[in-house]
C-alpha positions in Angstrom: -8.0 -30.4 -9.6 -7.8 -26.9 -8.0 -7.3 -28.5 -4.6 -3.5 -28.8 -5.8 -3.3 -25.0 -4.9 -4.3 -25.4 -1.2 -1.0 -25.7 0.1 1.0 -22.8 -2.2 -1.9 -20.6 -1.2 -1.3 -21.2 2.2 2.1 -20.8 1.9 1.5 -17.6 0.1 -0.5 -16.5 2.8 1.6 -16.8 5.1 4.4 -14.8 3.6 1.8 -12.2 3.5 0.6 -12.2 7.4 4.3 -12.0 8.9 5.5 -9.2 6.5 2.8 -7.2 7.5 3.6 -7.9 11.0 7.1 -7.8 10.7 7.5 -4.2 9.4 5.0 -3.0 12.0 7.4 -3.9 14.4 11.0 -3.5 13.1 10.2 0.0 11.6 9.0 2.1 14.6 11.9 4.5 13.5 10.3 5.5 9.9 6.8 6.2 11.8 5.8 8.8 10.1 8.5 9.2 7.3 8.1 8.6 3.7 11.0 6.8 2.7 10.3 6.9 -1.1 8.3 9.2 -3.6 7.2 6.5 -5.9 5.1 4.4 -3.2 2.0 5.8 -1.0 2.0 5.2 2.2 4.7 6.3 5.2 7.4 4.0 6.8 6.6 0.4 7.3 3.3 1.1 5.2 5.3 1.7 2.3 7.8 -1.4 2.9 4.7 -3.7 3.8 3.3 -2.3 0.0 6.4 -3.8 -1.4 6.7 -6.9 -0.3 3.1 -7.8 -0.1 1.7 -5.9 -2.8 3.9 -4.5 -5.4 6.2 -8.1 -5.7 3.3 -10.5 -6.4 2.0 -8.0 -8.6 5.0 -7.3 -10.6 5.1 -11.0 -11.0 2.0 -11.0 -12.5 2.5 -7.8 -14.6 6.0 -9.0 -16.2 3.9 -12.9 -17.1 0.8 -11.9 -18.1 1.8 -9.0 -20.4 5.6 -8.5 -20.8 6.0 -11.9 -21.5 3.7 -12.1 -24.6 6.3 -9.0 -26.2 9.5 -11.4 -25.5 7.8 -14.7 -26.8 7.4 -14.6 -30.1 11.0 -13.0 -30.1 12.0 -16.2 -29.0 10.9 -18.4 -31.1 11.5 -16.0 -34.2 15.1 -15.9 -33.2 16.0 -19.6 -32.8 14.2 -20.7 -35.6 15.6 -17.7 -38.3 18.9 -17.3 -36.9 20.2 -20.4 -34.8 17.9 -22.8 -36.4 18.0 -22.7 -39.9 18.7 -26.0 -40.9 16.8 -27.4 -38.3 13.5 -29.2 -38.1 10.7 -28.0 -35.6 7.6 -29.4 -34.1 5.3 -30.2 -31.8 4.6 -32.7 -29.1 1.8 -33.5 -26.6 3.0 -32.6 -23.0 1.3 -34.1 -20.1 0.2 -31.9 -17.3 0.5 -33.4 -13.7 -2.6 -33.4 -10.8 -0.2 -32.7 -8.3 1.6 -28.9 -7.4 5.0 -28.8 -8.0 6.2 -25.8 -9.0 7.0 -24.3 -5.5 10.7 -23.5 -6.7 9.5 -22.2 -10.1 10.1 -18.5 -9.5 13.8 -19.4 -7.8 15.5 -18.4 -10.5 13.8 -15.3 -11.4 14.7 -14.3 -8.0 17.9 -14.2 -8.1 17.6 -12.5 -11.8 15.9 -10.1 -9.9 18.6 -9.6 -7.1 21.4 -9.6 -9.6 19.4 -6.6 -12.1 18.6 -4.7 -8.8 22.5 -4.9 -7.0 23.5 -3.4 -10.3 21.6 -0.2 -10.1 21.1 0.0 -6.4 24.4 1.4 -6.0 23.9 4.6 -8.7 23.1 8.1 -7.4 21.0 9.4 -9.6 19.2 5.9 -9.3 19.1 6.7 -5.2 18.0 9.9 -5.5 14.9 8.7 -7.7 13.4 5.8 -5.2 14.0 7.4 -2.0 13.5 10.5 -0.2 17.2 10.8 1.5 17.0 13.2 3.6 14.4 10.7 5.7 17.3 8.9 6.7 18.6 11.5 8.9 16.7 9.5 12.0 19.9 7.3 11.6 22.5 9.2 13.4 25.7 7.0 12.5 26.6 7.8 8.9 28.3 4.7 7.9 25.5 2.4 8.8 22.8 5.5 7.3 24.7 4.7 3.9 24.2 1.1 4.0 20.5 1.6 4.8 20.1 3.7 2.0 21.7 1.3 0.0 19.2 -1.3 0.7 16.4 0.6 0.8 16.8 1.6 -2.8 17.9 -2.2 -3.5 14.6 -3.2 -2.1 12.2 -0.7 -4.0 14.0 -1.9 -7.3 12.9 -5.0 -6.7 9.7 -4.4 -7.9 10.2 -3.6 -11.6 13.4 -6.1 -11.4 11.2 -8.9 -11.0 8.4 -8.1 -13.9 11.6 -8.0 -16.2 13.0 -11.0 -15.1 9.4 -13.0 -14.9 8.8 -11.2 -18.4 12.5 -13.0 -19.9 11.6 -16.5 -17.8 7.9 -16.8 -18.5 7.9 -17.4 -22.0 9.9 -20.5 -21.4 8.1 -22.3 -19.4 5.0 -20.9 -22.0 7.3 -23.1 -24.6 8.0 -26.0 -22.5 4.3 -26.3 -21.8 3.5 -26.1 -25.0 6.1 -28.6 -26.3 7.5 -27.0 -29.2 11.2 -28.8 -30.0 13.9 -29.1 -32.6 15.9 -31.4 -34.1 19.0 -31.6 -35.8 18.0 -34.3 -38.3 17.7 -32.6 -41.6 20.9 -31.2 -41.0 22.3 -34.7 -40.7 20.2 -36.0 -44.0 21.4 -32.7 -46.1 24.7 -32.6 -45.1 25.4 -36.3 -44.6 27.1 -35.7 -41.5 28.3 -38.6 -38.9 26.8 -36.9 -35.8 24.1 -38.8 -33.5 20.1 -37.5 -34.1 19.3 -34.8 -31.4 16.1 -33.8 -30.1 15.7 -31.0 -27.7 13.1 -28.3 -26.5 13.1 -25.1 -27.2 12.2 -24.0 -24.0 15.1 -25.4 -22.3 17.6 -23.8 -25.0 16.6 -20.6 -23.4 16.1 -21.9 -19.7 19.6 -22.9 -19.5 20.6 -20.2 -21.0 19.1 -17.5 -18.7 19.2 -19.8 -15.5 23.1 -20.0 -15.9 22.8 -16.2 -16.2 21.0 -15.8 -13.5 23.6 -18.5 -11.2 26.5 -16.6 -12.0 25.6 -13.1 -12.6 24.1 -12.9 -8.6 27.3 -14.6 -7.2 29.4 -12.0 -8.9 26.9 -9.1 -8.0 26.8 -10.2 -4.3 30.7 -9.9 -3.8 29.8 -6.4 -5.1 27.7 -5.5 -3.0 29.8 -7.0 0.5 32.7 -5.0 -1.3 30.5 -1.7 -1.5 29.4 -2.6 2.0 33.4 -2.3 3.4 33.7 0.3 0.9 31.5 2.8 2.9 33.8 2.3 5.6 37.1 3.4 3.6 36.6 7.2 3.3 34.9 8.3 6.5 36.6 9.6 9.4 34.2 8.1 12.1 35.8 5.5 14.5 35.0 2.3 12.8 33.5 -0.1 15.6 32.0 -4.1 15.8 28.6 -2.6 15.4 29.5 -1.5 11.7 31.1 -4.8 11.0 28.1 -6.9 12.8 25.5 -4.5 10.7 27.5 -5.4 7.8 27.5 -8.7 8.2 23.8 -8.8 9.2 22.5 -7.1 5.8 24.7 -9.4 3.9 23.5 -12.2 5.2 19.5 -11.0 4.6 20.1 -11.7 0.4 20.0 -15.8 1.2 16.5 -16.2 2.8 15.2 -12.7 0.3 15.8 -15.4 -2.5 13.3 -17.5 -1.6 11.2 -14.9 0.0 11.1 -13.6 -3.5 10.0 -17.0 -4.5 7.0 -17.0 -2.5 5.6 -13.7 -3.4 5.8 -15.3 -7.0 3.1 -18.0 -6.3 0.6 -16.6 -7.2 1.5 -16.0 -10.4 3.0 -19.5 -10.9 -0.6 -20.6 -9.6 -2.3 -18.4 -12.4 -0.3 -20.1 -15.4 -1.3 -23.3 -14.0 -4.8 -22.7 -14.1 -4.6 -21.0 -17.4 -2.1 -23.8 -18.8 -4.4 -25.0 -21.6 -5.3 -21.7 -23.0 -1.7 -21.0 -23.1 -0.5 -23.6 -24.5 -3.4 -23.0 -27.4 -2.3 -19.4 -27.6 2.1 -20.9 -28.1 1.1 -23.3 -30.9 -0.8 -20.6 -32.5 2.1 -18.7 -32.8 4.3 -21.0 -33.6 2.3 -22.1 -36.6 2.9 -19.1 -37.9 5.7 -19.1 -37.5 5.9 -22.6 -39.9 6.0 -25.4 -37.2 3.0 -27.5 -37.8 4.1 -30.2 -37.5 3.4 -33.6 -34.7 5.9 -35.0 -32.9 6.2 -38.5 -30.8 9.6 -39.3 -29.6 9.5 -43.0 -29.0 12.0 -45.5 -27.0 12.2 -49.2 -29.2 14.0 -51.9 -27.5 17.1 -53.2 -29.7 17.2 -57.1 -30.5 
């Protein structure tokens, strides 16, 4: 059973082992320096912290605590305000032998980029996560302001992604558990013509936050390119290729940092797994307080 986990662990690892080297070599510049007051450490310490430390762990803050605030929020709010004259239940879900939740936190990523582009780009937000006057070491101006820009983009990241694995986590907690809805005592009270739906109340907020999500970071990245060629507007430098390429360069970094994201959430993904049975006990607990009791079995009979 737990040799499922092998490969994401590997994986995992991985992600850990080349960030470490990675900032050891590409931040020789902030030897020395510490870029913000809210994490120990000095220059590529404080960046290798981040990604290798504070991400996975924020994952596994904003699921294994947050999560349990927004939950029963949830399932209060679809079944006393949107679901009223529906009927809820319960139905056995099967769990699988095999790993497949590698793209699980994808999602959440980007909920994560989208939250932190929003608030990367306020002052007083700046002046809390970073120590600017660090950034003097970068002599050119323009591309100093980008780099601040990021930097503060990056440290947000942290808390960005407990929220967002704090909004997602409870539904997959309600898919797991296999709490649904259906619209057929509304049909039988009502007498209405309209075909018998049955749905899950996970997905009613999956789709819901993963549409969110899709959009939200598509808008918030043509923000961010436009705040990238808005640095360039009121300075007086000469504006060269390098401060076009260096624009283009840190645009292009948010693709891959989607499903770098992704992979520092493993680990947490790996921890529901493991602790899927107790969750799914702790869900229908809830939710029979909440009034739904009752068994469900959707079955598919073959017409004459």
């Amino acid at each position: 059973m737990r040799s499922k986990f092998i490969k994401p662990l590997i994986v995992f690892i991985a992600y850990e082992i080349f960030f470490i080297f990675f900032f050891l070599i590409v931040l020789p510049p902030f030897a020395g320096r510490n870029i913000s007051p809210l994490v120990f450490g000095k220059g590529a310490i404080e960046l290798i912290l981040i990604y290798v430390v504070f991400w996975p762990l924020a994952a596994f803050i904003g699921t294994s605590i947050l999560s349990h605030i927004i939950l029963p929020l949830y399932i209060f709010f679809h079944k006393k305000i949107i679901g009223r004259n529906l009927k809820y239940g319960i139905e056995e879900v099967k769990s699988s032998d095999k790993f497949n939740k590698y793209f699980r936190g994808f999602f959440p990523s980007l909920m994560a980029i989208n939250f932190s582009l929003f608030f990367a780009s306020n002052e007083n937000m700046i002046s809390l996560v970073l120590n600017i006057d660090q950034f003097i070491v970068i002599p050119d101006p323009i591309m100093r302001s980008i780099t601040i820009y990021l930097f503060t983009f990056f440290i947000l990241l942290t808390p960005m992604i407990a929220i967002s694995m704090a909004l997602f986590t409870p539904v997959w907690y309600l898919l797991d558990a296999g709490i649904v809805y259906s619209n057929k005592s509304r049909i039988l009270e009502n007498n209405k013509d309209e075909p018998l739906e049955a749905r899950t109340l996970g997905n009613y907020y999956y789709y819901f936050l993963k549409g969110y999500a899709g959009i939200s970071t598509i808008f918030s990245y043509y923000l961010l390119v436009l705040n990238f060629f808005r640095i360039l507007v009121p300075t007086n430098r000469e504006i060269t290729t390098s401060h076009f390429l260096y624009i283009v360069v840190n645009s292009m970094i948010f693709f891959p940092l989607i499903f770098l994201i992704t992979i520092s959430i493993l680990p947490t993904v790996m921890f529901m797994e493991l602790s899927k049975s107790l969750t799914r006990r702790y869900v229908r607990g809830m939710a029979k307080k909440m009034g739904i009791k009752k068994r469900v079995e959707i079955q598919f009979i073959e017409l004459d």
